[in-house]
PDB file of N, H, CA, C and O in Angstrom:
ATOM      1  N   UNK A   1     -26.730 -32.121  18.597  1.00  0.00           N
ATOM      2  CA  UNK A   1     -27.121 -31.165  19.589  1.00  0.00           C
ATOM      3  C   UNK A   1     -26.006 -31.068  20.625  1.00  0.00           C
ATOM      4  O   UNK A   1     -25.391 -32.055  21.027  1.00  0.00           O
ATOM      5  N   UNK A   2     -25.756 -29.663  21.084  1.00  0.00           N
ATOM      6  H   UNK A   2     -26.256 -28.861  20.757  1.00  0.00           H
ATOM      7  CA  UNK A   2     -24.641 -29.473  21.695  1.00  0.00           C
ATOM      8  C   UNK A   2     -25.353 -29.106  23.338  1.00  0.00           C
ATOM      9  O   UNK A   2     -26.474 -28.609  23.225  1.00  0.00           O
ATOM     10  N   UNK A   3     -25.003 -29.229  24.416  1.00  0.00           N
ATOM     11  H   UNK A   3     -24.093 -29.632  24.508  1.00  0.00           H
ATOM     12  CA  UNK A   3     -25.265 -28.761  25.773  1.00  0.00           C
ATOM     13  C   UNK A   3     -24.106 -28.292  26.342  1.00  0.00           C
ATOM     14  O   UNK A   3     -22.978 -28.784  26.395  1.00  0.00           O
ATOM     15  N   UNK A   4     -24.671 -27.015  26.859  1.00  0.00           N
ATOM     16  H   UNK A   4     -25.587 -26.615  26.816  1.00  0.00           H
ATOM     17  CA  UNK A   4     -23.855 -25.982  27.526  1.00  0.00           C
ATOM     18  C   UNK A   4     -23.708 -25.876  28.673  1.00  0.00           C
ATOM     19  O   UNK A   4     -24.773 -25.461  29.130  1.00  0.00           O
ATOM     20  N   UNK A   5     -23.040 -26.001  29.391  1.00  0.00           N
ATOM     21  H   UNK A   5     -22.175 -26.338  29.019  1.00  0.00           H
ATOM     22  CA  UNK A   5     -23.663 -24.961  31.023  1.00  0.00           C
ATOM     23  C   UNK A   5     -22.280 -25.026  31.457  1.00  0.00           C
ATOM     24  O   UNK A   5     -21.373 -25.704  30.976  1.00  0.00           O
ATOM     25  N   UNK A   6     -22.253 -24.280  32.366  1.00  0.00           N
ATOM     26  H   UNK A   6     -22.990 -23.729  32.757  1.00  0.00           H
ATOM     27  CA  UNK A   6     -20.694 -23.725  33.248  1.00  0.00           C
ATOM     28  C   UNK A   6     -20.434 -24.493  34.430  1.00  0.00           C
ATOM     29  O   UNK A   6     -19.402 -24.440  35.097  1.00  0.00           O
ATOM     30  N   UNK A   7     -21.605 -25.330  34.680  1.00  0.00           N
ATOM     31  H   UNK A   7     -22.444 -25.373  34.137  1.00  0.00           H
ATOM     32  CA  UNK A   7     -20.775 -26.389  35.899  1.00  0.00           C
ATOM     33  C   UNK A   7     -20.726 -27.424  35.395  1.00  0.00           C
ATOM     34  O   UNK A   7     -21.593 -28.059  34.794  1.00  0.00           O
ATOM     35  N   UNK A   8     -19.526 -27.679  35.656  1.00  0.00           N
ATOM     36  H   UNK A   8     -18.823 -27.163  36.144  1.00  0.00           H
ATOM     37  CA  UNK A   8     -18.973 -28.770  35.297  1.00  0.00           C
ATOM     38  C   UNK A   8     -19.693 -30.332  35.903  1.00  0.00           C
ATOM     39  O   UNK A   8     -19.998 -31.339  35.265  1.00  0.00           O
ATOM     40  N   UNK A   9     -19.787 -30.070  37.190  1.00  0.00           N
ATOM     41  H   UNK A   9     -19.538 -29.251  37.708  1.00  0.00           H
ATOM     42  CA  UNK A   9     -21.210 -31.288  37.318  1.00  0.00           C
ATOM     43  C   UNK A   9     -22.166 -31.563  36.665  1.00  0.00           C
ATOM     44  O   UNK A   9     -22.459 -32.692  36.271  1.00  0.00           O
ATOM     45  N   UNK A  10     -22.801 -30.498  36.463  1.00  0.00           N
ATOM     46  H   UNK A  10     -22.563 -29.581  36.783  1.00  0.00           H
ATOM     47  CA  UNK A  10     -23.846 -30.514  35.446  1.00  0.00           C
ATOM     48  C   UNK A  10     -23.360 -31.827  34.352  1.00  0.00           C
ATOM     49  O   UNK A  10     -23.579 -33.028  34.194  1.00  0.00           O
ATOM     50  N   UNK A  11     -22.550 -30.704  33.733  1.00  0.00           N
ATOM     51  H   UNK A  11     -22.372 -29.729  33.862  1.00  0.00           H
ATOM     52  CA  UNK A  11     -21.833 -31.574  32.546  1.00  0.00           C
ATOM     53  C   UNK A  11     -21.618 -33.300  32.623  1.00  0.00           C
ATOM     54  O   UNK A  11     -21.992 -34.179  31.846  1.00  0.00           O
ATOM     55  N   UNK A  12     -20.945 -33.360  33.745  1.00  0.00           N
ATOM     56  H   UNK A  12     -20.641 -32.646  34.376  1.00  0.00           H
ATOM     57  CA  UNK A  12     -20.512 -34.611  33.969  1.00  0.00           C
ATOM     58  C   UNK A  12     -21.710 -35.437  34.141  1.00  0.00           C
ATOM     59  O   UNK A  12     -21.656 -36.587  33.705  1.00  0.00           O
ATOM     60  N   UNK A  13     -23.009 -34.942  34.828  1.00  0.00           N
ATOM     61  H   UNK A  13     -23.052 -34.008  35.182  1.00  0.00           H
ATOM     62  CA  UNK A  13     -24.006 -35.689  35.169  1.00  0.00           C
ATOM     63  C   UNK A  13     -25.055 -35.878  33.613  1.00  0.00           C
ATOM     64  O   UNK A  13     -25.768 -36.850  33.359  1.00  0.00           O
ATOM     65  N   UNK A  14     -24.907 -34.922  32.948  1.00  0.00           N
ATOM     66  H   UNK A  14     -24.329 -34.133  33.154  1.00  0.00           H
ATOM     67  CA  UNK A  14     -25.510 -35.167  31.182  1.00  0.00           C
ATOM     68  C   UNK A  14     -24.466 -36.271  30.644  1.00  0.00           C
ATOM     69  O   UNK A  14     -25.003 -37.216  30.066  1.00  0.00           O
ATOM     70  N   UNK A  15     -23.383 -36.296  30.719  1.00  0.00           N
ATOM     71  H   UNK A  15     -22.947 -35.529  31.189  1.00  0.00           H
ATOM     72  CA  UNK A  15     -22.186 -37.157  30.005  1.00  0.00           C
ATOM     73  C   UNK A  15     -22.950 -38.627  30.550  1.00  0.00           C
ATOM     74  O   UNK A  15     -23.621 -39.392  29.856  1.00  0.00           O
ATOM     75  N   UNK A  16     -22.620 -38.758  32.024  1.00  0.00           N
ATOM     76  H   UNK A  16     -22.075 -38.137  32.588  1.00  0.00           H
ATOM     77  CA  UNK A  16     -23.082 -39.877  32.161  1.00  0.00           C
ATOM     78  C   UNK A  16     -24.598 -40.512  31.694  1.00  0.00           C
ATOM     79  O   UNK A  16     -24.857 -41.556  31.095  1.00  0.00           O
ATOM     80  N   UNK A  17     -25.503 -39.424  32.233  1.00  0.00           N
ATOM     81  H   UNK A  17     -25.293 -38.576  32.720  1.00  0.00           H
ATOM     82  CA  UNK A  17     -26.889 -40.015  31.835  1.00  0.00           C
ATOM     83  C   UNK A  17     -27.555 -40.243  30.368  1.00  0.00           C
ATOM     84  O   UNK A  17     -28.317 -41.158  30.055  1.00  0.00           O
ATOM     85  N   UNK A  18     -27.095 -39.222  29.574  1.00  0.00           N
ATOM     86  H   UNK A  18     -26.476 -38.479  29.828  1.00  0.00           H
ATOM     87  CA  UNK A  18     -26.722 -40.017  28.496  1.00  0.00           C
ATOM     88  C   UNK A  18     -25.502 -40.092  27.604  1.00  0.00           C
ATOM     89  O   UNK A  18     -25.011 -39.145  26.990  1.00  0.00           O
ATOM     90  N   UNK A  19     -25.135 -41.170  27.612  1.00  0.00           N
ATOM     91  H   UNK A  19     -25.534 -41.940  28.111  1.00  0.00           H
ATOM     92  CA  UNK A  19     -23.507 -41.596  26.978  1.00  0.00           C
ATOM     93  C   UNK A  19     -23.525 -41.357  25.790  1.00  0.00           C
ATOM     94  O   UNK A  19     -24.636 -41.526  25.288  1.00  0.00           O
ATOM     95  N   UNK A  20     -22.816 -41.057  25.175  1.00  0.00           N
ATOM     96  H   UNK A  20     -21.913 -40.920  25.583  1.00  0.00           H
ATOM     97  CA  UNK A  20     -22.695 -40.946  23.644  1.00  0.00           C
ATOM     98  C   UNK A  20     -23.123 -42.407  23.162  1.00  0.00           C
ATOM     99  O   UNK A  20     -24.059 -42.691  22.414  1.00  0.00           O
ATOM    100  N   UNK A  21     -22.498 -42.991  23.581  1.00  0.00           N
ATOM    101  H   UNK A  21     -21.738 -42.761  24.189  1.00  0.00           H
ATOM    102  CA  UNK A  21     -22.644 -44.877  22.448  1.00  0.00           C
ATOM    103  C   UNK A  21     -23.715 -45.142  22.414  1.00  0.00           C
ATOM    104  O   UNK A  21     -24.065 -46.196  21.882  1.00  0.00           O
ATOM    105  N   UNK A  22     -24.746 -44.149  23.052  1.00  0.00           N
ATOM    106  H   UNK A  22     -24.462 -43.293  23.484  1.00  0.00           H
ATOM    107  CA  UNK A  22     -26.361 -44.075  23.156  1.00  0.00           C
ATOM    108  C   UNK A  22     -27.283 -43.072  22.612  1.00  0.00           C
ATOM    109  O   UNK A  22     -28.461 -43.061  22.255  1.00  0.00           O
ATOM    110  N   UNK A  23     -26.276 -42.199  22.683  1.00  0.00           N
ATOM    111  H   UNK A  23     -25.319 -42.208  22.973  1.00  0.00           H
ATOM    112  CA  UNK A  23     -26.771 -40.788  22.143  1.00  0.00           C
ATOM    113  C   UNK A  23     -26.209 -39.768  21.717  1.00  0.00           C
ATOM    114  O   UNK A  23     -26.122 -38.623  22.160  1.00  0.00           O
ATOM    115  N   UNK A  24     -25.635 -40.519  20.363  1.00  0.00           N
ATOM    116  H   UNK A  24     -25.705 -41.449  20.003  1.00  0.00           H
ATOM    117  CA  UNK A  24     -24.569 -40.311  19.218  1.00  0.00           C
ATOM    118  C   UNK A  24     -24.731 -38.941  18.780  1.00  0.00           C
ATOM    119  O   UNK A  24     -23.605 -38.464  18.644  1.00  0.00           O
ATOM    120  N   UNK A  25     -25.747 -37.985  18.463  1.00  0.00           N
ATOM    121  H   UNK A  25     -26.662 -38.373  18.573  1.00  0.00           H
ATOM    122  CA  UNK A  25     -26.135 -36.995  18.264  1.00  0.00           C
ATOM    123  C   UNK A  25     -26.102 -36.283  19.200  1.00  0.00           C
ATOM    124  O   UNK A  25     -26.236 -35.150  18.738  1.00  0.00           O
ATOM    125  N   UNK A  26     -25.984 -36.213  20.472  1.00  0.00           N
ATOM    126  H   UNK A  26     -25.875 -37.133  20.847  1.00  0.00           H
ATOM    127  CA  UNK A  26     -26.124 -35.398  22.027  1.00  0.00           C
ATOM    128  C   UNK A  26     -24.809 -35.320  21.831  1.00  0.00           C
ATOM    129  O   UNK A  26     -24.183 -36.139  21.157  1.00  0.00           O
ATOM    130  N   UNK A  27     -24.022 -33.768  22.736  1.00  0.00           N
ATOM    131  H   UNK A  27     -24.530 -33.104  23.284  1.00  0.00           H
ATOM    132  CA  UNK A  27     -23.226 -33.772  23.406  1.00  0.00           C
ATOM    133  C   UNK A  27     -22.776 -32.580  24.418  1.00  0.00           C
ATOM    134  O   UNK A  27     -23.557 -31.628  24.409  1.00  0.00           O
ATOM    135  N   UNK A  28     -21.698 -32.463  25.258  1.00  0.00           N
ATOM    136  H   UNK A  28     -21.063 -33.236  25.266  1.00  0.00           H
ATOM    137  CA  UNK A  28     -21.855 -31.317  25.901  1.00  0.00           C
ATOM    138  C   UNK A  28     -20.750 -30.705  26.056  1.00  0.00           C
ATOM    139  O   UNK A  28     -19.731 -31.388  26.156  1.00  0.00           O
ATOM    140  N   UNK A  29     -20.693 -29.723  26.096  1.00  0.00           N
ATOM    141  H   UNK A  29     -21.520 -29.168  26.015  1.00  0.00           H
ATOM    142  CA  UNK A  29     -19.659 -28.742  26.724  1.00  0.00           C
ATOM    143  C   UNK A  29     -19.923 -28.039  27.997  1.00  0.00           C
ATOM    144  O   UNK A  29     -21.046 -27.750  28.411  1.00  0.00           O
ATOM    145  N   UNK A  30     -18.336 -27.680  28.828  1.00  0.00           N
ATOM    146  H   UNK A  30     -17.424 -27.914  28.492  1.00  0.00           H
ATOM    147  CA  UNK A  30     -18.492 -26.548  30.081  1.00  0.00           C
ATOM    148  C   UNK A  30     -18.132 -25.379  29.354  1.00  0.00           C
ATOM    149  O   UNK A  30     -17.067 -25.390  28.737  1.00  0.00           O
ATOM    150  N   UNK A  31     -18.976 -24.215  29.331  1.00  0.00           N
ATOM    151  H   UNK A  31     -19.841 -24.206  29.832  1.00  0.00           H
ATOM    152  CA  UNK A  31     -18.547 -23.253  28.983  1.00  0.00           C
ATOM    153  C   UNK A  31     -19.630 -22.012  29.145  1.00  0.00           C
ATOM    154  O   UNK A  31     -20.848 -21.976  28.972  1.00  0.00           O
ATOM    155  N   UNK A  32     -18.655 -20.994  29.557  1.00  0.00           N
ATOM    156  H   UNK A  32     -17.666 -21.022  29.697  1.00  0.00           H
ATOM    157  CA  UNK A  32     -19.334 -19.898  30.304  1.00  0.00           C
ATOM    158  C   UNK A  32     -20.648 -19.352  28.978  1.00  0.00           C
ATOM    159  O   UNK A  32     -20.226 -19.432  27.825  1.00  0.00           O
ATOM    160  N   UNK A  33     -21.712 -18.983  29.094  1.00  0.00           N
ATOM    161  H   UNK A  33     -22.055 -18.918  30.031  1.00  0.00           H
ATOM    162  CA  UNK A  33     -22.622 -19.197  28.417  1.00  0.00           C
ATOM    163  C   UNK A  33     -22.507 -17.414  27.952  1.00  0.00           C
ATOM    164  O   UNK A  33     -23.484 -16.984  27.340  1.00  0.00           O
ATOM    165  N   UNK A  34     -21.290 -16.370  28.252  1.00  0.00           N
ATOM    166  H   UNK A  34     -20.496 -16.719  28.750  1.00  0.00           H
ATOM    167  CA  UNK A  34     -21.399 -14.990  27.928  1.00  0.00           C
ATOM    168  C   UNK A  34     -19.835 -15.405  26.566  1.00  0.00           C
ATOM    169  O   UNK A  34     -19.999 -14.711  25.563  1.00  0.00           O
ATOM    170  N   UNK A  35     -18.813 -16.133  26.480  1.00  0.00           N
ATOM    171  H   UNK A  35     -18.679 -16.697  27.295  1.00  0.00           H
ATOM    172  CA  UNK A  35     -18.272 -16.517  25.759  1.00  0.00           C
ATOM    173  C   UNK A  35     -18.384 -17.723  24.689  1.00  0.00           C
ATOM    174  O   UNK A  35     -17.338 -18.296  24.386  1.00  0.00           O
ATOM    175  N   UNK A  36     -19.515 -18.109  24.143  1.00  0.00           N
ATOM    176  H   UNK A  36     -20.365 -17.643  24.390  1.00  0.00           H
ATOM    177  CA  UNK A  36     -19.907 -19.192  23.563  1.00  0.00           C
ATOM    178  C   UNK A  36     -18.656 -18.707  21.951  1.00  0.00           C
ATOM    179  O   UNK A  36     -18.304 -17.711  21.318  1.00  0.00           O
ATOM    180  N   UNK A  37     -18.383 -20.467  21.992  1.00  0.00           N
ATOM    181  H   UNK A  37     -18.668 -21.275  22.506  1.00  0.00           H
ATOM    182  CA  UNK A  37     -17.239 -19.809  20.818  1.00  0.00           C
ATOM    183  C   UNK A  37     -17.649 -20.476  19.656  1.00  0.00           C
ATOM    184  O   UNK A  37     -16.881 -20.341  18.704  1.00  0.00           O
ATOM    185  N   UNK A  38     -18.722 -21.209  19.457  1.00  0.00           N
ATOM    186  H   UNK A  38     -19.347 -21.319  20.231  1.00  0.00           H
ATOM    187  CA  UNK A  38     -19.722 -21.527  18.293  1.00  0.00           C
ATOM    188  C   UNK A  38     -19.662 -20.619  16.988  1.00  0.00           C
ATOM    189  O   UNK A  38     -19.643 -19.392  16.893  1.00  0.00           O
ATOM    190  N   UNK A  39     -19.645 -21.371  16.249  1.00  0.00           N
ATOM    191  H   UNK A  39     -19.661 -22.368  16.327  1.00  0.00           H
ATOM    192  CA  UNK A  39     -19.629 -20.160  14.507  1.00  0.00           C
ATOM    193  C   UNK A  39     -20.407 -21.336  13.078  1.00  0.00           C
ATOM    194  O   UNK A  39     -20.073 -22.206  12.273  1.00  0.00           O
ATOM    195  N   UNK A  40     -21.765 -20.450  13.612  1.00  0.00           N
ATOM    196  H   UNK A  40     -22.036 -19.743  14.265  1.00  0.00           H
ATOM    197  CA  UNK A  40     -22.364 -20.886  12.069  1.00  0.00           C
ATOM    198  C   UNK A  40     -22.401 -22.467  12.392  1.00  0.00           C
ATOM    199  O   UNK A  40     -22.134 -23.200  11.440  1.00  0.00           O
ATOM    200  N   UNK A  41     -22.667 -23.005  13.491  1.00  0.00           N
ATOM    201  H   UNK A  41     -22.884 -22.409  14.264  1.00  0.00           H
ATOM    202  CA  UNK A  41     -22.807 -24.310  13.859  1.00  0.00           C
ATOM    203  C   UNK A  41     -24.080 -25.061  13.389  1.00  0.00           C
ATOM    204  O   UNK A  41     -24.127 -26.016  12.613  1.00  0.00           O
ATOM    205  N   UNK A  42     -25.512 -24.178  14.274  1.00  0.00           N
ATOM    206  H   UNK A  42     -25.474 -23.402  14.904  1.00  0.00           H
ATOM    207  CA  UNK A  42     -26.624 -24.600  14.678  1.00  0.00           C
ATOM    208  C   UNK A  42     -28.002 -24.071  13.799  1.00  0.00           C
ATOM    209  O   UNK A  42     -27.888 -22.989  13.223  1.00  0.00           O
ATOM    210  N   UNK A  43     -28.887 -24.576  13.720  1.00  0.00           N
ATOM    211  H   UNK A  43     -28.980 -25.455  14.188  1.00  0.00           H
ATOM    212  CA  UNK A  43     -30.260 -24.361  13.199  1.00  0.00           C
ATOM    213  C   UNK A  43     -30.956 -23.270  14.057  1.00  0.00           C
ATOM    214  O   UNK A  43     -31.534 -22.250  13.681  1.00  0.00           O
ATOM    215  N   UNK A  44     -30.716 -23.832  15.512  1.00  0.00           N
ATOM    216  H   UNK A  44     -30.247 -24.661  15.817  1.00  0.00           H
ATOM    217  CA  UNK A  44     -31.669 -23.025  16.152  1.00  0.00           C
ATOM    218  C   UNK A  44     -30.909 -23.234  17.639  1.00  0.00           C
ATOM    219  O   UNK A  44     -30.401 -24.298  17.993  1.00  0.00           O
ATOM    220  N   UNK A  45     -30.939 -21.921  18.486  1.00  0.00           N
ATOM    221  H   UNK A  45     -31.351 -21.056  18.199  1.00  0.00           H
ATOM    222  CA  UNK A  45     -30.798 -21.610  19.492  1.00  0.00           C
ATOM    223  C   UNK A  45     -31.587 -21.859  20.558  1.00  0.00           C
ATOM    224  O   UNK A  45     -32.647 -21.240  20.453  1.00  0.00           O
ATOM    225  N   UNK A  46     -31.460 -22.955  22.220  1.00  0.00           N
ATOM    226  H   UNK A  46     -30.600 -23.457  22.305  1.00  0.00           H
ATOM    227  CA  UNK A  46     -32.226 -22.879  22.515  1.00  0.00           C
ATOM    228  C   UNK A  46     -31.783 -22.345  24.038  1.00  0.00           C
ATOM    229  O   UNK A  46     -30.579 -22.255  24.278  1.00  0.00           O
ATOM    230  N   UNK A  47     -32.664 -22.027  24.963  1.00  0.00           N
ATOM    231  H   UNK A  47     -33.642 -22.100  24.769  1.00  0.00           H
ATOM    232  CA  UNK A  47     -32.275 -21.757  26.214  1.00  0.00           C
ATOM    233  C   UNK A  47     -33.486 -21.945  27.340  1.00  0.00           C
ATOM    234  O   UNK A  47     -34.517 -21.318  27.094  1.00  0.00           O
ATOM    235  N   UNK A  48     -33.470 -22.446  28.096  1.00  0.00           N
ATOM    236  H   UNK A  48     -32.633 -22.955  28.295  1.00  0.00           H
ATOM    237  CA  UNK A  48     -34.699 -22.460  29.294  1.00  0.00           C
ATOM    238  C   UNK A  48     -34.285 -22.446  30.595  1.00  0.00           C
ATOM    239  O   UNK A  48     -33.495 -23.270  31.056  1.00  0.00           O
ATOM    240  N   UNK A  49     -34.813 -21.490  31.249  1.00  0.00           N
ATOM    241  H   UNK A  49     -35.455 -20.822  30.875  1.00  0.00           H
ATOM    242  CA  UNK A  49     -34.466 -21.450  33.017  1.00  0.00           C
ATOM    243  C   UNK A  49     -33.007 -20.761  32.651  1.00  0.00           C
ATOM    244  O   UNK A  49     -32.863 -20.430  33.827  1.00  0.00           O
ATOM    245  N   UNK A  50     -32.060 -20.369  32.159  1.00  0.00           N
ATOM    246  H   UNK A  50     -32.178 -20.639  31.203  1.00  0.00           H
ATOM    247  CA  UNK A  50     -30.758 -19.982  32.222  1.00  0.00           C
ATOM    248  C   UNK A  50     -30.230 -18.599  32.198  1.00  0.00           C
ATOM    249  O   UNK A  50     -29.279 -18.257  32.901  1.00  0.00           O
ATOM    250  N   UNK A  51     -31.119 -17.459  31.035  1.00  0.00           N
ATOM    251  H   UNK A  51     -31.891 -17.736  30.464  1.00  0.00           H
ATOM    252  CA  UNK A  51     -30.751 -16.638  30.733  1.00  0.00           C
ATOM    253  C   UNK A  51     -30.908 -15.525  32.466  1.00  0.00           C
ATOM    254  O   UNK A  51     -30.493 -14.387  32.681  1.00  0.00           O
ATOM    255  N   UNK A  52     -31.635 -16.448  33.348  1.00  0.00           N
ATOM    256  H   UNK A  52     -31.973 -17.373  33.173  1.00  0.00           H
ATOM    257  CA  UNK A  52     -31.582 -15.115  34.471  1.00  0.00           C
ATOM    258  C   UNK A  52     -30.431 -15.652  35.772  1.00  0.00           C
ATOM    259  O   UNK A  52     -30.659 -15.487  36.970  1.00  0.00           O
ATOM    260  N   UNK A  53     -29.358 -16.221  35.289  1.00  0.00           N
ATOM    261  H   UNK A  53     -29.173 -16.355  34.315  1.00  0.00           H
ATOM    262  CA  UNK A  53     -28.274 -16.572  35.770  1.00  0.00           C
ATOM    263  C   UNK A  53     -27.133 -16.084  34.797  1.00  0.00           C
ATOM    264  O   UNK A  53     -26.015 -16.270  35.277  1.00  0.00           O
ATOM    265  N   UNK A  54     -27.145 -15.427  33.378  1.00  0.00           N
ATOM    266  H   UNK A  54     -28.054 -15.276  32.988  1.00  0.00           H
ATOM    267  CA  UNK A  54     -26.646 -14.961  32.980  1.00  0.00           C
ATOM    268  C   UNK A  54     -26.163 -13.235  33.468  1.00  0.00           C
ATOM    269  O   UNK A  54     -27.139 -12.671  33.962  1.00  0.00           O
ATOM    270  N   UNK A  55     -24.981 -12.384  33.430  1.00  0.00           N
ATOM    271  H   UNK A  55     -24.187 -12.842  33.029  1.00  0.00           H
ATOM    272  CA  UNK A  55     -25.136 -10.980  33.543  1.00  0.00           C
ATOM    273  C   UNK A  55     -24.779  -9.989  32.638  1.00  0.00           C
ATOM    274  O   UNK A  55     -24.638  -8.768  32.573  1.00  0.00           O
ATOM    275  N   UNK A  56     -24.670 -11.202  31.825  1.00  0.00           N
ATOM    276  H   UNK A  56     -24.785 -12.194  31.878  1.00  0.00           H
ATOM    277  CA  UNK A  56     -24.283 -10.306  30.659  1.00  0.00           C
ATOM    278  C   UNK A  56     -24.991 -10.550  29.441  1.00  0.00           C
ATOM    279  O   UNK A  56     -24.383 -11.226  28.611  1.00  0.00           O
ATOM    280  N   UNK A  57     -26.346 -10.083  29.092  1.00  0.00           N
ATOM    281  H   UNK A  57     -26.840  -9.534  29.766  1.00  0.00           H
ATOM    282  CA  UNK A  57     -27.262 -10.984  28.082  1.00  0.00           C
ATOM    283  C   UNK A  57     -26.812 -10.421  26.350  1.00  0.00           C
ATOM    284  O   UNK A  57     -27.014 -10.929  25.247  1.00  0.00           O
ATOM    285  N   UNK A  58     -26.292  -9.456  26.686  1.00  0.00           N
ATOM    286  H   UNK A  58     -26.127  -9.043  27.582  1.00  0.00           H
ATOM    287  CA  UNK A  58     -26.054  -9.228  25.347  1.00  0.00           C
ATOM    288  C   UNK A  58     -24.777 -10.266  24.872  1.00  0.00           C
ATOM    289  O   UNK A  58     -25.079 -10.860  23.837  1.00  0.00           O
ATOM    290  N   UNK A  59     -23.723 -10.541  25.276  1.00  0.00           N
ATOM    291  H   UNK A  59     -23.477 -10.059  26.117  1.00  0.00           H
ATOM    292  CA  UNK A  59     -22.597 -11.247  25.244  1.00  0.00           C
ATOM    293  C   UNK A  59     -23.310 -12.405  25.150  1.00  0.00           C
ATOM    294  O   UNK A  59     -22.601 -12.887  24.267  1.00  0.00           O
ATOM    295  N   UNK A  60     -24.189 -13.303  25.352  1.00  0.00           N
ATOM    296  H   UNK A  60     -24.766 -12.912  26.070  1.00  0.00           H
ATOM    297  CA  UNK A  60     -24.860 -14.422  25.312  1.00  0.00           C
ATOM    298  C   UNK A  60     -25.591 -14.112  23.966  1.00  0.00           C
ATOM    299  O   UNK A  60     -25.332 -14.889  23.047  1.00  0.00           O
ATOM    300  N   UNK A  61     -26.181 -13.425  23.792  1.00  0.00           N
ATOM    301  H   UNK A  61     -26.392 -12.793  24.538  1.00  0.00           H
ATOM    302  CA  UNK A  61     -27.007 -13.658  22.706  1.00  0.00           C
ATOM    303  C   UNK A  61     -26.031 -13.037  21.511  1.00  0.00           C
ATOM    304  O   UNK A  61     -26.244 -13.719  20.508  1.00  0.00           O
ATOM    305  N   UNK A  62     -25.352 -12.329  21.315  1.00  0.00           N
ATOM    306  H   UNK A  62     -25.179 -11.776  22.129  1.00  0.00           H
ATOM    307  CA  UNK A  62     -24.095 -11.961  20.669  1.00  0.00           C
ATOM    308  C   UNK A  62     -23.050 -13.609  20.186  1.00  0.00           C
ATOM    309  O   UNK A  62     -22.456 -14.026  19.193  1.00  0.00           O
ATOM    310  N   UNK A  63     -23.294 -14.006  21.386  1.00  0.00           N
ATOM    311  H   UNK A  63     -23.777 -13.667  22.194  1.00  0.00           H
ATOM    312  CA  UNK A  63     -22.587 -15.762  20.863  1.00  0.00           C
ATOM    313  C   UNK A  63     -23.349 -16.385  20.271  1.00  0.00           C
ATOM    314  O   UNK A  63     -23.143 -16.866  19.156  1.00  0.00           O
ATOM    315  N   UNK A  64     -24.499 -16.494  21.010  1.00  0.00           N
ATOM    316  H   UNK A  64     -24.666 -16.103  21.915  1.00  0.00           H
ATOM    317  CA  UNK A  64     -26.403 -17.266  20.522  1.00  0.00           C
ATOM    318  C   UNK A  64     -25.903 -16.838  18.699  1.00  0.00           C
ATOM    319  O   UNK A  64     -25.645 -17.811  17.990  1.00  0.00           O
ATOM    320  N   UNK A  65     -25.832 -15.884  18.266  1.00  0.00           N
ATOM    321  H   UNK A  65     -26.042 -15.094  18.841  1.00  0.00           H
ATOM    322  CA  UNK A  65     -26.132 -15.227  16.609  1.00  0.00           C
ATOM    323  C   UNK A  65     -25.127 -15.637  15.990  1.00  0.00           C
ATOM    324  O   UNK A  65     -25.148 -15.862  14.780  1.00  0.00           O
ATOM    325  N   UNK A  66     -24.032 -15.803  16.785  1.00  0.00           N
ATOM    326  H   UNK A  66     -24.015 -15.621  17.768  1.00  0.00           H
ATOM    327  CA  UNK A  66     -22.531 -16.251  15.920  1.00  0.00           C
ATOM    328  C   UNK A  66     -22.713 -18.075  15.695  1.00  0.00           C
ATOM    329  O   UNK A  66     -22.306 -18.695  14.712  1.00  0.00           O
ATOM    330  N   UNK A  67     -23.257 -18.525  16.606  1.00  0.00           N
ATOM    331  H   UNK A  67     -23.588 -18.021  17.404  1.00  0.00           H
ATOM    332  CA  UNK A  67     -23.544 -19.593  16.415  1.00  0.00           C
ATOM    333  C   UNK A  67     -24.768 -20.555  15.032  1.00  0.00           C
ATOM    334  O   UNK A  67     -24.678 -21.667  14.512  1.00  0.00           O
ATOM    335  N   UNK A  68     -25.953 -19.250  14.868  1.00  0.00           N
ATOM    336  H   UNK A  68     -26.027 -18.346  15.291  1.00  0.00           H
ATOM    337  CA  UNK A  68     -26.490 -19.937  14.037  1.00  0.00           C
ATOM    338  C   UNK A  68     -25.883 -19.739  12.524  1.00  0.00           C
ATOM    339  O   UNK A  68     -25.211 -18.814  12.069  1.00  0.00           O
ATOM    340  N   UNK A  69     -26.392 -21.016  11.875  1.00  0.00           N
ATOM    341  H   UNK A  69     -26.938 -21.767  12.245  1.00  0.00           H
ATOM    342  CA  UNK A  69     -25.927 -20.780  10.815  1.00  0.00           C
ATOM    343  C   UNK A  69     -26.636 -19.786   9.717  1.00  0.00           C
ATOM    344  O   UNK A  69     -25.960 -19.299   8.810  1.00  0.00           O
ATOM    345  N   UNK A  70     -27.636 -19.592   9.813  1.00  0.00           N
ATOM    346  H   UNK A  70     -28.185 -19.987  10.549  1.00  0.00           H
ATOM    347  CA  UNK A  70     -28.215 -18.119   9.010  1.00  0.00           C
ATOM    348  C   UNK A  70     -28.994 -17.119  10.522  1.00  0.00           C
ATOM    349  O   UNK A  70     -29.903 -17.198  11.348  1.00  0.00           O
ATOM    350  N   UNK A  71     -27.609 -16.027   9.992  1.00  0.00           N
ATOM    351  H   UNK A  71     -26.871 -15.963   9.320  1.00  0.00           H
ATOM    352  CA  UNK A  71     -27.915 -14.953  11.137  1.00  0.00           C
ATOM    353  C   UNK A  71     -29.180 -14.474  11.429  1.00  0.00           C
ATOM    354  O   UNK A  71     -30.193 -14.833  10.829  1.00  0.00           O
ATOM    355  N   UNK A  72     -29.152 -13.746  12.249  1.00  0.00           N
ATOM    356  H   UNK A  72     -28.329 -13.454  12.736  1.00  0.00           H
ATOM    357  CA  UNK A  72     -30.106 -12.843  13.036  1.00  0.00           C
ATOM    358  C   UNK A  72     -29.432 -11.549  12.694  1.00  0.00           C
ATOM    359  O   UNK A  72     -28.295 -11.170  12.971  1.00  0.00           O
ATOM    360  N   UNK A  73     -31.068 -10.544  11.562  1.00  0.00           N
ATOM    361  H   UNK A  73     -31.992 -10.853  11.336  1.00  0.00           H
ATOM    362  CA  UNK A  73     -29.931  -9.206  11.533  1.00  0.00           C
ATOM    363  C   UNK A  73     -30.715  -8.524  12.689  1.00  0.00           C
ATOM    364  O   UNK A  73     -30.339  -7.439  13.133  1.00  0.00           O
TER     365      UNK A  73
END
């Protein structure tokens, strides 16, 4: 499982709270959530509380589709 978000605190505060050598399967990235550069990665797309801090929803969910591994037609 991958975690997203664009502040970098954020990030840093998931890194720490849970560490990889703990939670080998978790991990995260900073990255603007309208450029997701994911391809054919994931099962399933998830998002909560985020998409109304987004302004560009099509560009998000346009990445969201590139990311799963069996599309969305």
């Amino acid at each position: 499982m991958v975690g997203v978000d664009s502040s970098s605190e954020m990030i840093a505060y998931a890194t720490k709270t849970y560490p990889r050598s703990q939670h080998p399967n978790l991990s995260f990235a900073c990255t603007d959530g309208r450029s997701l550069r994911f391809k054919a990665e994931f099962d399933v797309v998830f998002s909560n509380a985020a998409l109304h801090w987004v302004n560009d929803h099509l560009a998000f969910l346009q990445g969201a589709n590139r990311a799963l591994k069996n599309k969305v037609s």
